[in-house]
C-alpha positions in Angstrom: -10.0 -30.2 -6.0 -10.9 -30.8 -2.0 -6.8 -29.4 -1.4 -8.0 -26.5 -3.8 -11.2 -25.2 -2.2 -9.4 -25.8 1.5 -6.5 -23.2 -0.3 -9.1 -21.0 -1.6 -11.5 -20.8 1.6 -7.9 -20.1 4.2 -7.1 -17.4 1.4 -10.2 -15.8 2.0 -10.4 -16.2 5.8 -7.0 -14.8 5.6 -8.0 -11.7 3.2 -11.2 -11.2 5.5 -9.0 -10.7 8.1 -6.8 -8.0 7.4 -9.5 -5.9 5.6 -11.4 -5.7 8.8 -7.8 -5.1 10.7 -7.3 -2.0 7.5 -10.5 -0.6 8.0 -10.0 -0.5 11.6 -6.6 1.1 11.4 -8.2 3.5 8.8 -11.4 4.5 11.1 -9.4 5.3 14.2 -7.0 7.4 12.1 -9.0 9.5 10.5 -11.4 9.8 13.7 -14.1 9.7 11.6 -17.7 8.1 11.9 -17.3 4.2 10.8 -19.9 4.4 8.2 -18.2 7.9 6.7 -15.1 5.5 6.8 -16.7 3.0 4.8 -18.9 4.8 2.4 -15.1 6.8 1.4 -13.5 3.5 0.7 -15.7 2.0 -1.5 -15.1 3.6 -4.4 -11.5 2.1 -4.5 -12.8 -1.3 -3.2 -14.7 -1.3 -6.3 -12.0 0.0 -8.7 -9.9 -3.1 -7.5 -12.3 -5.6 -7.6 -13.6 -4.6 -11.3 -9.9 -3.8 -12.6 -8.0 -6.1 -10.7 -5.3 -3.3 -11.1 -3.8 -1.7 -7.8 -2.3 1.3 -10.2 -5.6 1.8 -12.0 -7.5 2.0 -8.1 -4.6 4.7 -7.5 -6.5 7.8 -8.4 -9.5 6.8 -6.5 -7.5 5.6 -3.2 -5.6 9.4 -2.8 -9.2 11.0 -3.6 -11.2 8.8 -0.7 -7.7 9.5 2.0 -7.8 13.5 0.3 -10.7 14.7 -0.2 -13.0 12.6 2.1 -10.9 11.4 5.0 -8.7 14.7 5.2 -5.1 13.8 5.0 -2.5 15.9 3.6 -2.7 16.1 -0.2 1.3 16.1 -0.7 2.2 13.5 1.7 -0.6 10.5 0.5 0.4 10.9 -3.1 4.0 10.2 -2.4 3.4 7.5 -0.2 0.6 6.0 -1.4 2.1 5.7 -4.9 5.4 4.2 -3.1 3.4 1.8 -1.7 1.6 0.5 -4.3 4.7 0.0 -5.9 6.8 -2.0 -3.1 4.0 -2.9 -0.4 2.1 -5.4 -2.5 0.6 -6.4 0.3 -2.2 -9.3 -1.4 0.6 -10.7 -3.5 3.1 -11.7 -0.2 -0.3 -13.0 1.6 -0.9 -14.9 -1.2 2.6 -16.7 -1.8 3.0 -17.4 1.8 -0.2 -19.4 1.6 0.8 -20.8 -1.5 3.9 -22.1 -0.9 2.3 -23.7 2.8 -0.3 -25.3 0.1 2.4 -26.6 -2.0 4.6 -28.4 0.5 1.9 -29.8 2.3 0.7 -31.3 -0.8 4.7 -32.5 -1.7 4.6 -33.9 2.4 7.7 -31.4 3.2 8.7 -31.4 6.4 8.6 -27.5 7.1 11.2 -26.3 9.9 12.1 -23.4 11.6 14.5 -22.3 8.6 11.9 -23.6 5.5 9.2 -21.1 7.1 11.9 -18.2 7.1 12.0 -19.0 3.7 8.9 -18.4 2.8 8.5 -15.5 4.9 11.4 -13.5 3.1 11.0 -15.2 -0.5 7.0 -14.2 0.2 8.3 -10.6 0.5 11.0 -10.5 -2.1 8.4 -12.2 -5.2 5.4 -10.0 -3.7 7.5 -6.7 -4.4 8.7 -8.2 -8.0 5.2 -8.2 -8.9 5.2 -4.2 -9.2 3.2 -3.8 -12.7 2.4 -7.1 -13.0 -1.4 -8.5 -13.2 -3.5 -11.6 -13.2 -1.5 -14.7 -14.2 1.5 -12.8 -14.6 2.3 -12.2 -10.5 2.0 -16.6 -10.6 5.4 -17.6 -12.4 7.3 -15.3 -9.4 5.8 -18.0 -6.9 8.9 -19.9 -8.2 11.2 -17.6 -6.0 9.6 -18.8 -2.4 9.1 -22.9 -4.4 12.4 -22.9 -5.4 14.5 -22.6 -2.2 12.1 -25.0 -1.3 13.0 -27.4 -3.5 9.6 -28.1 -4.6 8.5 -27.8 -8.5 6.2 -25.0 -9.3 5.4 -26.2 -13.2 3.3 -29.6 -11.9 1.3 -26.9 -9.5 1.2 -24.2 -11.6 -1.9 -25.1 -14.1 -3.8 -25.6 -10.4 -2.9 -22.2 -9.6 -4.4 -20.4 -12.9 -7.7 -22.0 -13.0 -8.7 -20.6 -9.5 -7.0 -17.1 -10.6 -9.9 -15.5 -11.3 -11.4 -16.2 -7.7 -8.3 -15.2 -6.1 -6.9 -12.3 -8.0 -9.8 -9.5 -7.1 -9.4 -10.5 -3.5 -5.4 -10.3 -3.7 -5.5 -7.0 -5.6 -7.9 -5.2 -3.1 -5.8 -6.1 0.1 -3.1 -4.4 -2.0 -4.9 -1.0 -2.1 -6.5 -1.1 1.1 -3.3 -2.2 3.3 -1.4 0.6 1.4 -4.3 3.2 2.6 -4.3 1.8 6.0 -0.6 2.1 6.0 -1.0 5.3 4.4 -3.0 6.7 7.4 -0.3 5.5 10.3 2.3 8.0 8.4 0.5 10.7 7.3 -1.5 13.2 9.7 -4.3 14.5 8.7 -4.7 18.0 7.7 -5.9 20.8 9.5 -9.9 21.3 9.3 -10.0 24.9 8.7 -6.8 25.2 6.4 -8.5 22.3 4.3 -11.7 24.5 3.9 -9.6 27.6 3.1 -7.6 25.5 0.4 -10.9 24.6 -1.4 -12.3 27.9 -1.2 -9.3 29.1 -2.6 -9.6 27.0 -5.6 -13.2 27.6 -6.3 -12.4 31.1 -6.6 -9.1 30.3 -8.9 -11.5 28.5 -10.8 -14.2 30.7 -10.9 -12.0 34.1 -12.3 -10.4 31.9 -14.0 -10.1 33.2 -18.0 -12.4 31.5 -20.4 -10.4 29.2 -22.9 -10.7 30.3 -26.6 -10.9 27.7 -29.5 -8.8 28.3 -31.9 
């Protein structure tokens, strides 16, 4: 239980970490006021905490880096929804530590080779959790254990009673790497054609024919 709570507070140390680094990246993108920054990123922050589903926080992620940060529309949905597909960036964090946690408690001598195992089997099981959720993404931790040579079955009853602290945490640092990576390839869009754009629709919108029930 000791080994546990050490795992759980490096996790979050870890996760603490690169959300500060994302909503850096993020702020000096969109060259926006910090606290605009923030109060446009919460919205998905919350999605993913509540849902614990990086595809459900989807819609609300492409709204904040639309409609409230000002990148281009076309661009973030491609890439963004790419993203969350392969760049499950929580998951590989998560892995990496878990599979340190694991060999320390086995007492495996980790070498130069064993951590470029778990830096490429970290990768490879965090992008095979694509649609995956909760207790689900924990069986794939066999493809970094395995090389290893150390048993995930004897761990793996450790590793779903502490889920539920870790899996809001892990499924947050997916949506909010993928908008900070989102920001480094996409530009933003250009003030005054952005105001045009939405004047344009609330005039579509407003001549727009009136449905009929039929």
């Amino acid at each position: 239980l000791v080994a546990m709570l050490k795992f759980i507070l490096i996790f979050y140390v870890v996760g603490i970490a690169v959300f500060v680094i994302d909503v850096l990246i993020i702020w000096r993108r969109s060259r926006e006021r910090l606290g605009r920054v923030l109060k446009a990123i919460l919205d998905p922050i919350i999605v993913s905490l509540v849902t614990r589903s990086s595809f459900a926080t989807l819609p609300t992620a492409i709204k904040s880096l639309e409609q409230k940060l000002g990148f281009y529309e076309r661009s973030t949905n491609l890439f963004l929804s790419l993203g969350m597909t392969l760049g499950r960036f929580g998951n590989i964090i998560y892995f990496a530590i878990a599979s340190m946690f694991v060999a320390q408690l086995y007492g495996t001598h980790m070498d130069l080779a064993r951590y470029g195992i778990v830096v490429v089997g970290s990768l490879f099981a965090g992008m095979a959790t694509a649609g995956a959720t909760g207790i689900a993404t924990l069986n794939l931790l066999s493809i970094v254990l395995g090389p290893l040579g150390l048993p995930l079955e004897a761990v793996l009853i450790i590793f779903i009673a502490i889920d539920a602290i870790a899996d809001p945490l892990r499924t947050m640092l997916i949506v909010l790497t993928n908008m900070a990576a989102n920001t480094l390839i996409v530009p933003r869009a250009d003030p005054l054609n952005r105001r045009r754009a939405e004047v344009g629709r609330d005039a579509l919108a407003a001549h727009a024919p009136p449905l009929e029930l039929r």
